[in-house]
C-alpha positions as a printed Julia matrix, in Angstrom:
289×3 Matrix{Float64}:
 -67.92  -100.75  -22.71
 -71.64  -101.65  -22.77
 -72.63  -104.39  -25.9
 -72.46  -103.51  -29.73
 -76.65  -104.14  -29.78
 -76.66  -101.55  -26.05
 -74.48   -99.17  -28.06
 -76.87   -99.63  -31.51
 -80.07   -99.2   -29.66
 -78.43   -95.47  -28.09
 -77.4    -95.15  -31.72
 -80.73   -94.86  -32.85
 -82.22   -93.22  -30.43
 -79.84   -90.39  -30.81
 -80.51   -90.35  -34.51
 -84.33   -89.59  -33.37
 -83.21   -87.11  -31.22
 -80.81   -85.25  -33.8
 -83.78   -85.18  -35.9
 -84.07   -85.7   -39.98
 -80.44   -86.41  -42.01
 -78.62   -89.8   -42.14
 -77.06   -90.36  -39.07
 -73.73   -90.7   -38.25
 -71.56   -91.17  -35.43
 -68.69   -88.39  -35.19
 -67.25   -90.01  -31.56
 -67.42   -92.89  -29.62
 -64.82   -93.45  -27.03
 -64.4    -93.21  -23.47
 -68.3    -93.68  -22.81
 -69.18   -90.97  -24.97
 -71.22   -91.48  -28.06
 -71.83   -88.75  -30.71
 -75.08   -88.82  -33.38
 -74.97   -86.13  -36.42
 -77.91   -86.2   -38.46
 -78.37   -83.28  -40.86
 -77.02   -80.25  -38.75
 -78.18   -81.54  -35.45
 -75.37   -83.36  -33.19
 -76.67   -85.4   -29.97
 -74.35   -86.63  -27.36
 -75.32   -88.99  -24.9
 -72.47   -88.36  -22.08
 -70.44   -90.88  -19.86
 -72.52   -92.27  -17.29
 -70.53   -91.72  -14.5
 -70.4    -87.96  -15.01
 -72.61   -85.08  -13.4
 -75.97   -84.93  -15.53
 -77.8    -82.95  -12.98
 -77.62   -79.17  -11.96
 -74.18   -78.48  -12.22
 -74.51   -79.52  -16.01
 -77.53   -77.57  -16.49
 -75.54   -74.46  -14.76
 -73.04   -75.02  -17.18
 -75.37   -75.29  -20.4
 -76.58   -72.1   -19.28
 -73.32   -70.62  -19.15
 -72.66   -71.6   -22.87
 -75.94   -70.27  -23.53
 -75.5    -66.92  -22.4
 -71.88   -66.55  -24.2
 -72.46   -67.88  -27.67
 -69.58   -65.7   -29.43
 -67.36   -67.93  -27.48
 -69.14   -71.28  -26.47
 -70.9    -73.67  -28.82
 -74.78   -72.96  -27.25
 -77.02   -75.7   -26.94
 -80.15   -76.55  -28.55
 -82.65   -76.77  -25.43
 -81.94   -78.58  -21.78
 -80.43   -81.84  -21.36
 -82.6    -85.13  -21.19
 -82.27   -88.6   -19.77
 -82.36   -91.63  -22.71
 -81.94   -94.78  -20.97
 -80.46   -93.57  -17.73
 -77.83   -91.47  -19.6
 -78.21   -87.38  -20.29
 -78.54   -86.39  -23.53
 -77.42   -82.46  -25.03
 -78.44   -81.43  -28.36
 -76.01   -78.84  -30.02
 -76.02   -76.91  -33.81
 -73.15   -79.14  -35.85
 -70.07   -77.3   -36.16
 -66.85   -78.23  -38.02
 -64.03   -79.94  -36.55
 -60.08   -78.63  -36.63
 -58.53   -79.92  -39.44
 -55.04   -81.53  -38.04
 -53.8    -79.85  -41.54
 -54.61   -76.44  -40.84
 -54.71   -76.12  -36.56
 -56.17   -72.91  -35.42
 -53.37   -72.46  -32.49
 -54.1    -68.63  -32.81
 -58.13   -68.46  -33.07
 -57.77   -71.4   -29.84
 -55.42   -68.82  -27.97
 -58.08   -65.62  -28.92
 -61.29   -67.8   -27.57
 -59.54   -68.73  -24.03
 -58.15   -65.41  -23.77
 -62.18   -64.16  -24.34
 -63.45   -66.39  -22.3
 -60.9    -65.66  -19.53
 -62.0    -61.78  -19.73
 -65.71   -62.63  -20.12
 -68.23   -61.74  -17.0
 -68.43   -64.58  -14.58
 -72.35   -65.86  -13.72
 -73.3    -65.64  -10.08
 -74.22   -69.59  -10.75
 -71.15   -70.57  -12.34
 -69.71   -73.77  -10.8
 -66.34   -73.94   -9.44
 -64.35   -75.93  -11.61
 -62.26   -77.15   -8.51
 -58.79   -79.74   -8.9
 -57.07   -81.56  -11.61
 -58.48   -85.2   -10.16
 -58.08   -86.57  -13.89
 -53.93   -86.94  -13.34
 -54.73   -88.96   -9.93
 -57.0    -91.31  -11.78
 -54.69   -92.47  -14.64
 -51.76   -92.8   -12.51
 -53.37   -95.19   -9.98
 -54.43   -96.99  -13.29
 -51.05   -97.87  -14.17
 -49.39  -101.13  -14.25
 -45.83  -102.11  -13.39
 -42.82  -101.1   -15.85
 -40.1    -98.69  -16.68
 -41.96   -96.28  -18.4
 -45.02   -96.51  -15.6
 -42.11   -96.19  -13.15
 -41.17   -92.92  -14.83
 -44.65   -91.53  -14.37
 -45.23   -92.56  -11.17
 -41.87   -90.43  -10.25
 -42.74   -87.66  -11.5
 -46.37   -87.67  -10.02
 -44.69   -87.73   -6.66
 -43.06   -84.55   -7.49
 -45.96   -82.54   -7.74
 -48.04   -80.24   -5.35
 -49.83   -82.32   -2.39
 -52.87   -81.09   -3.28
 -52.67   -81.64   -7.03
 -52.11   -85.93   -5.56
 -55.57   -84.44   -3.21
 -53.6    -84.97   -0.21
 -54.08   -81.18    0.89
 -56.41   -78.38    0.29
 -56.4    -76.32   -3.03
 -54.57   -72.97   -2.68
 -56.35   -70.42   -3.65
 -55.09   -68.98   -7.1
 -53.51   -65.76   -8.06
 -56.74   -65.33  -10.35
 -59.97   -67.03  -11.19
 -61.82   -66.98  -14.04
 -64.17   -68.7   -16.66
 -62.35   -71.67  -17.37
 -63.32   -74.29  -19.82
 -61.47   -76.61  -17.41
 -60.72   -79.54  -21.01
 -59.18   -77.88  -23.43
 -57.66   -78.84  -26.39
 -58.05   -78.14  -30.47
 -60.5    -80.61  -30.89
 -62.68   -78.98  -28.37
 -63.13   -76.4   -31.1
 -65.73   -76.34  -33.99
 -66.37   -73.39  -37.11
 -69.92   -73.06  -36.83
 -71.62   -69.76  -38.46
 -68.57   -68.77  -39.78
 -66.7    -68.31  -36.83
 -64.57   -70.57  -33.94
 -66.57   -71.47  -30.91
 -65.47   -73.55  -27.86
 -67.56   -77.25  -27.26
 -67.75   -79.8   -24.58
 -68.69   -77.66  -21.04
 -69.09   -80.39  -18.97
 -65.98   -79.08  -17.08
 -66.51   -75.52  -17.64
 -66.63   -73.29  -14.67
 -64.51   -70.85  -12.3
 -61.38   -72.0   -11.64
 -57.22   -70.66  -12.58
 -57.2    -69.69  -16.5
 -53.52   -71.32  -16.21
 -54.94   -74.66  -16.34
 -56.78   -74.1   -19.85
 -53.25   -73.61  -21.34
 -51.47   -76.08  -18.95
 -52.54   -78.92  -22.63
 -49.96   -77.14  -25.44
 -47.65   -75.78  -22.51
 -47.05   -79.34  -21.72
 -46.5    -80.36  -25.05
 -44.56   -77.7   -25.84
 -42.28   -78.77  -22.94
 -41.86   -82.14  -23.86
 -40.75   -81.15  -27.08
 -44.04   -82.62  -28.7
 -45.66   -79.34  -29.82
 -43.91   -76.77  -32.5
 -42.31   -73.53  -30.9
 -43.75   -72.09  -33.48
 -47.37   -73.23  -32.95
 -46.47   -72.39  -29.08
 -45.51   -69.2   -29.66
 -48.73   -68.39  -32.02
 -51.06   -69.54  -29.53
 -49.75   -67.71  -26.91
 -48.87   -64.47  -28.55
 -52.67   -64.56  -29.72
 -53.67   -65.18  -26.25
 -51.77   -62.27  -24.63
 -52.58   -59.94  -27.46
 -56.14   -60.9   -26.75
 -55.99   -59.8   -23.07
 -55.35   -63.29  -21.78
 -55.2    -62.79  -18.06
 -51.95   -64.67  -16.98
 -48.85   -62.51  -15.91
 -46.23   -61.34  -17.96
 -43.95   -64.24  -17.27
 -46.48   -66.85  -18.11
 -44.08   -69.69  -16.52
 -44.68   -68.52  -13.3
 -48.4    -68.88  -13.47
 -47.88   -71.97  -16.1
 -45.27   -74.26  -13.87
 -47.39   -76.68  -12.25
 -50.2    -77.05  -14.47
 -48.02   -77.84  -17.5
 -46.03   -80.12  -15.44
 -49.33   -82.03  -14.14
 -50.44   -82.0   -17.26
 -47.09   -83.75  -18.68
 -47.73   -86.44  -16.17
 -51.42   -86.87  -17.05
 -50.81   -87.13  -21.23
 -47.73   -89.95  -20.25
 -49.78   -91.9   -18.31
 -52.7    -92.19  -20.71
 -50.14   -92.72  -23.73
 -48.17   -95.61  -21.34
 -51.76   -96.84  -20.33
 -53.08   -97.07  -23.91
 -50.02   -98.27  -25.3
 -49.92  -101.13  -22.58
 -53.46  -101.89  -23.63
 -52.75  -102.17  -26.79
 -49.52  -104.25  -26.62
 -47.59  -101.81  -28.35
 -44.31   -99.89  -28.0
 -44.72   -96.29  -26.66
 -44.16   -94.23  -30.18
 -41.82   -91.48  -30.35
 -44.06   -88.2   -28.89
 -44.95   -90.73  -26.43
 -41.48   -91.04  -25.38
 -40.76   -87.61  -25.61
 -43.49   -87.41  -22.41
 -42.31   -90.39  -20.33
 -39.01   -88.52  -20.91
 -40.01   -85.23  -20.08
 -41.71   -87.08  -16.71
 -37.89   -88.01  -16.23
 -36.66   -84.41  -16.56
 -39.83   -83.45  -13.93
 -38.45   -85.83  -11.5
 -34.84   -85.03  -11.28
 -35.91   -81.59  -10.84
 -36.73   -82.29   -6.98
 -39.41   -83.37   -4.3
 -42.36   -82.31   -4.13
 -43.08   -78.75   -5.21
């Protein structure tokens, strides 16, 4: 993490970028720092993450779909070596009142939606290899490591990526809080991994949760019924399509709640638990799949 007076110098140069309105910060984790002044939001991205083309291929995606994607306001821009986007300010989910059915209608329209010639590909799930290798020693680690070794070679990127039974827009992040109410209607935010990929993956999030025991049946089953009744593209039996991306995506959401909890010197709390279990569940299940 770069100084308090590095991070209050981007502060206010974000604020001059949102333009007129006290600023505020609405995020700042992982490398990512958010400005809202008036209804303007800057956010000056990680540093270590594509600012270049591919982003501008996928701003212009969001562009061209604004019934569905949160469209920005102009092309990104460099502010101290880091790219900058400008978007309209849009309303976050309230954890009260979650939106599981307007969340299953967006990916299910933006699963149907044309696919740009210039799209990127959104390509392999390299986040779950990254916070596994990040983990320290322990029983809980131990349990995530286990089940990592159960899944596909090339989800570990020890083998090519099969080719998938359909490809689509993906948003390639997504979870409720990558949803705003802006103009009085949902939109989907944050495209820096939007692109063509398996629509499976956008729904591998709640499907793992749901496994694990974390997420409501009954908030599973709105979000999916709205996303079939929508068109969503998967196949009838969603499970077949949903296997290994919910059960990567159980091993990714354990090892960042071990990780965090590690860093924080805490014990893992009970939906964390739930996960590391469900990782046991994954690896009695077999080998690799």
């Amino acid at each position: 993490m770069p100084p308090a007076s590095a991070r209050s110098d981007l502060f206010r140069r974000l604020a001059v970028i949102a333009g007129p309105g006290e600023p505020e910060t609405l995020y700042d984790r992982h490398g990512v720092l958010v400005v809202r002044a008036g209804d303007v939001v800057a956010k000056a991205h990680q540093a270590d993450r594509d600012g270049g083309p591919l982003l501008a291929r996928r701003l212009a995606v969001a562009a061209a779909l604004p019934d569905l994607l949160l469209p920005p306001l102009g092309p990104p821009r460099v502010v101290d070596g880091r790219t900058v986007t400008r978007w309209p300010y849009g309303e976050p989910v309230s954890p009260a009142d979650p939106p599981w059915e307007e969340g299953g209608r967006l990916l299910a329209l933006l699963h149907r939606a044309p696919v740009p010639g210039d799209a990127p590909a959104w390509g392999r799930p390299t986040r779950v290899v990254r916070l596994v290798a990040r983990l320290g020693g322990g029983p809980a680690e131990d349990e995530v490591r286990r089940a990592f070794a159960t899944l596909p070679a090339w989800i570990r990127g020890e083998a090519p990526v099969p080719p998938a039974r359909a490809e689509t827009l993906v948003h390639g992040d997504w979870h409720l809080g990558q949803m705003v109410r802006a103009g009085g209607r949902w939109l989907l935010i944050d495209v820096e991994d939007l692109g063509v990929g398996d629509p499976a993956w956008d729904l591998a999030r709640p499907a793992a949760l749901y496994l694990a025991g974390v997420l409501d049946p009954g908030d599973w089953a709105r979000f999916l019924t709205a996303y079939q009744e929508a068109g969503g593209p998967l196949a009838a039996d969603v499970w077949s399509d949903l296997d290994v991306p919910a059960r990567t995506l159980v091993v990714q959401i354990a090892a960042t709640c071990v990780q965090s909890a590690r860093e924080a010197g805490r014990p893992l709390e009970e939906p964390e638990q739930a996960l590391v279990a469900a990782c046991r569940r994954i690896s009695r299940m077999g080998g690799p799949a």
